[in-house]
C-alpha positions in Angstrom: -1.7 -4.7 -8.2 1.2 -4.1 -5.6 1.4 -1.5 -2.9 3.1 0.0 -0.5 1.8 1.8 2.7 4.1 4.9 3.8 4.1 6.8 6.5 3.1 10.7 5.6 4.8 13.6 7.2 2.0 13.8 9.6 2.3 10.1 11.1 -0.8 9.2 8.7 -0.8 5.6 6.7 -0.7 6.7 2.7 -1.0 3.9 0.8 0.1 3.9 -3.1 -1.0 1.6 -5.7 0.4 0.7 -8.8 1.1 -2.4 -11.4 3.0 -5.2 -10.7 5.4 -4.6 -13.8 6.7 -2.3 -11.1 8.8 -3.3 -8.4 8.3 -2.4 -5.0 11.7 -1.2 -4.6 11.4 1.1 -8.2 8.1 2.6 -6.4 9.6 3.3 -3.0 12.7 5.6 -4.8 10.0 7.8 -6.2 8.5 9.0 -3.0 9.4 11.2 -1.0 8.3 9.5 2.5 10.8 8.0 4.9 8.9 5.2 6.4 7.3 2.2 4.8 4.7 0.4 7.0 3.9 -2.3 5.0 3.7 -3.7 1.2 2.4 -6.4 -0.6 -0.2 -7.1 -2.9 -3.9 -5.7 -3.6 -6.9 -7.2 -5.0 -10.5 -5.9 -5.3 -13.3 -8.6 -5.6 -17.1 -8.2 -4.5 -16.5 -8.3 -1.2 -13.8 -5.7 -1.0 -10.6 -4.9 -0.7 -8.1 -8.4 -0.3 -4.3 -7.7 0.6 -1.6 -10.2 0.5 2.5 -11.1 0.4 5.3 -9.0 1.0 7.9 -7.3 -0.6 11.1 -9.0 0.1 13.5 -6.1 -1.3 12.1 -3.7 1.5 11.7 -6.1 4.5 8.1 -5.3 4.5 4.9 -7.3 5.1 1.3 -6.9 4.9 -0.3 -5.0 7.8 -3.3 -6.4 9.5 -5.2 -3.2 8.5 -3.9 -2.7 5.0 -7.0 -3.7 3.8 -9.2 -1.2 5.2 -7.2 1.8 4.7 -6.7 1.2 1.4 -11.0 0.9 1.1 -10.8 4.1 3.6 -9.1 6.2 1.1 -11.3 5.5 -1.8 -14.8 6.0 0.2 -12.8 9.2 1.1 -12.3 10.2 -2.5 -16.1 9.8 -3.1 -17.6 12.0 -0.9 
């Protein structure tokens, strides 16, 4: 799966998920938040949450915590 961390309207990291038949660059029109963070690619295995790459088309790398926000926001969604 790709993904690409925004920045919300509040200053929060938001990451978004989605299939790698999309482009990062298709994803990023169809939100409505000004500042990407970081993007890449995300991968769930036993141990976790993995994240890797970048996405050329907006300048934009894999951030050192990308990882654990993304695992954040589902623990989040379970309680």
């Amino acid at each position: 799966m790709k993904y690409i961390m925004f920045e919300d309207f509040s200053g929060t990291a938001i990451p978004v998920i989605f299939p790698n038949r999309i482009n990062h660059e298709e994803m990023r029109e169809q939100m409505p938040y000004t500042k990407v963070l970081s993007a890449g690619y995300v991968t769930y295995r036993a141990d976790g949450f993995s994240c890797h790459g970048s996405s050329k088309a907006l300048k934009a790398e894999v951030g050192t915590d990308d990882a654990k926000i993304i695992s954040a926001k589902f623990e989040d969604a379970e309680s």
